[in-house]
N, C-alpha and C positions, 0 to 999 in steps of 0.2 A: 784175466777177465774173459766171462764166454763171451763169443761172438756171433754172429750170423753166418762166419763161414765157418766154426768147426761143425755146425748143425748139417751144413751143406756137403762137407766132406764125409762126417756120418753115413747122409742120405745116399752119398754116390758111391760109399763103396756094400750099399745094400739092396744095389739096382741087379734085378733079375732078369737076363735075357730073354727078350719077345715080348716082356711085360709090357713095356710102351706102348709098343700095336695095339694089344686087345687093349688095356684102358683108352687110348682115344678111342678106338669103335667103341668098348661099353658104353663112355661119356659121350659120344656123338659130337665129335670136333670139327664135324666134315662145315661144310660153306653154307649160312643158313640153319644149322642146328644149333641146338641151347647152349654148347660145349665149346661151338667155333671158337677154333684158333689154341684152345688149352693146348700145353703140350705137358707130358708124360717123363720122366728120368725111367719107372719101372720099379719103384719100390712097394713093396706091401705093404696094407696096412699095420698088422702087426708089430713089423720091426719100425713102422712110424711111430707107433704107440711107445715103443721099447726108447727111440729116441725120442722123441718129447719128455719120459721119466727124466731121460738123462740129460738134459739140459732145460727143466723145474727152474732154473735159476735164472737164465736168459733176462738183460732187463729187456723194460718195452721197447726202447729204441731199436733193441738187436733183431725180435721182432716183427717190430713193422718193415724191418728189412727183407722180412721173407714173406711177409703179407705179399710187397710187391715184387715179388718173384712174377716171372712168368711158367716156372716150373709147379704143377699140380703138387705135386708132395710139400713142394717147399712151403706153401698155404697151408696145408693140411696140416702138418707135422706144429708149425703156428701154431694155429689153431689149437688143437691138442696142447699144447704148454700152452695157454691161458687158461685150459679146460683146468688142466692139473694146479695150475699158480692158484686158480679162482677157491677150489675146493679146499685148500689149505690156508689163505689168507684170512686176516680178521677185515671188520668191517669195512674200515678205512679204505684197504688193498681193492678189497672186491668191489668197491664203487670204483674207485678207478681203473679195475678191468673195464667193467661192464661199460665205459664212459668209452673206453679206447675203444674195444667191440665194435660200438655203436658209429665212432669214427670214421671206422675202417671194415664197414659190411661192404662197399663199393668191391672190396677185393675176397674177401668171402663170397667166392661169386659163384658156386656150384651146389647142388642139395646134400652133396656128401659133406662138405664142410660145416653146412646147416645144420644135417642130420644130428652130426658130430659135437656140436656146439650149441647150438639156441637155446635149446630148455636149463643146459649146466648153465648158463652165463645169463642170460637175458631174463630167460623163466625164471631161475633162482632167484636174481637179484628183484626181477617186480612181484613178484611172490612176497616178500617181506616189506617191499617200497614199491607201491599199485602206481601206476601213470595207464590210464584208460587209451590216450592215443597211443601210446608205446604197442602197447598190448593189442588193439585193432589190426594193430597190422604186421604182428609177427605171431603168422600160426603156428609152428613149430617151440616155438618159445610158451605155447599152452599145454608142452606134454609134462612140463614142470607139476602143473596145474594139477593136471589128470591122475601124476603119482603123488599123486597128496589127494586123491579123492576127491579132487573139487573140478566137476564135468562144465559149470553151465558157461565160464568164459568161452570154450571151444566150443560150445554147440551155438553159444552167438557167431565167434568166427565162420564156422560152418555153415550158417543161416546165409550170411551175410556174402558167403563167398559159391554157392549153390549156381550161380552165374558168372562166373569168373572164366574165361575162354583157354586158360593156358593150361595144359594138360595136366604140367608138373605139380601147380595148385592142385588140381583137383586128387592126383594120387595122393600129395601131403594132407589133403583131409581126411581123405578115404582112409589115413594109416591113422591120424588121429581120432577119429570115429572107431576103426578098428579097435584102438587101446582101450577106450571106453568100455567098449563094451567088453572085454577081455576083464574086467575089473564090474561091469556091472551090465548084464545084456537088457535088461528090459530098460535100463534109458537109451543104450543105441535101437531095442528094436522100437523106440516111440519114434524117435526124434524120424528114424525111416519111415515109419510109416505116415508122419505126417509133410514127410518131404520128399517123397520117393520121386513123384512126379514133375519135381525139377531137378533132380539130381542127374547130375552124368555120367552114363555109365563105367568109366573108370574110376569115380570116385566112387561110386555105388559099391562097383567089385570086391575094390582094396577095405572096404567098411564090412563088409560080409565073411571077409576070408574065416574069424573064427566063432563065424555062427555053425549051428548044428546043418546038416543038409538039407533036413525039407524046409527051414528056412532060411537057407540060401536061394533052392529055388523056389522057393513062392515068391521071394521078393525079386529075382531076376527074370520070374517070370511078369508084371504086372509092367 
């Protein structure tokens, strides 16, 4: 039977020296920042990707074993094998991903794990079965939305979130605004222009990155 520690031993013999350092400074682990307290083994994503294929079969239980790690990868790599369980199960299966997910976002507790997961698991799954409060309040989970062509959930979230004080939201729109308009620029260059004036600038930024340049700055200028 697999377990949560052959995942474990995987992970530790594909730890790269010095990797630990730079990921807590990327992630900001210091006292006080978004990261505090994570700690690092030093594995890549890549070969996290390589093991999660390789242990697809992990039940939940094994797991949630590694949800509550305190080790960064050991979350991540999680993570990743529900991504992969979700995409190949039938219906049945992926309601009770999505159910356990939902469970257990307390320990999904960083943007890369987010990044990595929301729209596969969360998105996918209310895409097909809509819950309106669900949906309010996982914006990440609307870039589902977005590659299906369907903007106006995320440009509510966005509305709705244009005053939100914590930085990492505001990047997370900015990158969903980004996609949009990657896919269609004249609904992101509206929706700026009729929000620009509450917008904050780092979200602003990250929404602009794949506009043309005189419309980057005309709208960075205003």
């Amino acid at each position: 039977m697999l377990t949560h520690k052959s995942v474990q031993t995987a992970l530790k013999s594909n730890i790269k020296p010095g990797k630990a350092e730079i990921f807590s400074r990327f992630f900001k682990t210091g006292p006080g920042q978004y990261g505090a307290g994570d700690k690092f083994l030093g594995v890549m994503v890549p070969e996290q990707r390589q093991i999660a294929k390789q242990f697809i079969d992990l039940p939940l239980v094994e797991i949630e074993k590694l949800l509550n790690s305190t080790w960064h990868e050991e979350r991540l790599t999680a993570v990743l094998i529900l991504v992969y369980q979700y995409q190949q199960a039938d219906e049945k299966k992926q309601k009770r991903i999505f159910n356990f997910y939902l469970a257990h976002t307390s320990r999904i507790n960083n943007w890369d794990l987010v990044d990595v997961s929301a729209d596969k698991i969360i998105g996918a799954y209310l895409f097909t079965h809509p819950d309106q409060k669900l949906l309010d309040k996982l914006v990440m989970s609307s870039f589902y939305f977005i590659k299906n062509q369907q903007f106006d959930l995320t440009l509510q979230l966005a509305k709705k979130l244009l005053t939100d004080q914590h930085d990492l939201m505001h990047k997370a729109v900015g990158w969903m605004l980004r996609e949009i308009g990657k896919r269609d620029e004249a609904v992101l260059i509206k929706f700026l222009e009729a929000n620009l004036k509450k917008m904050p600038r780092t979200m602003l930024r990250y929404s602009l990155e794949r506009l043309g340049e005189a419309d980057r700055r005309r709208f960075m200028a205003k």
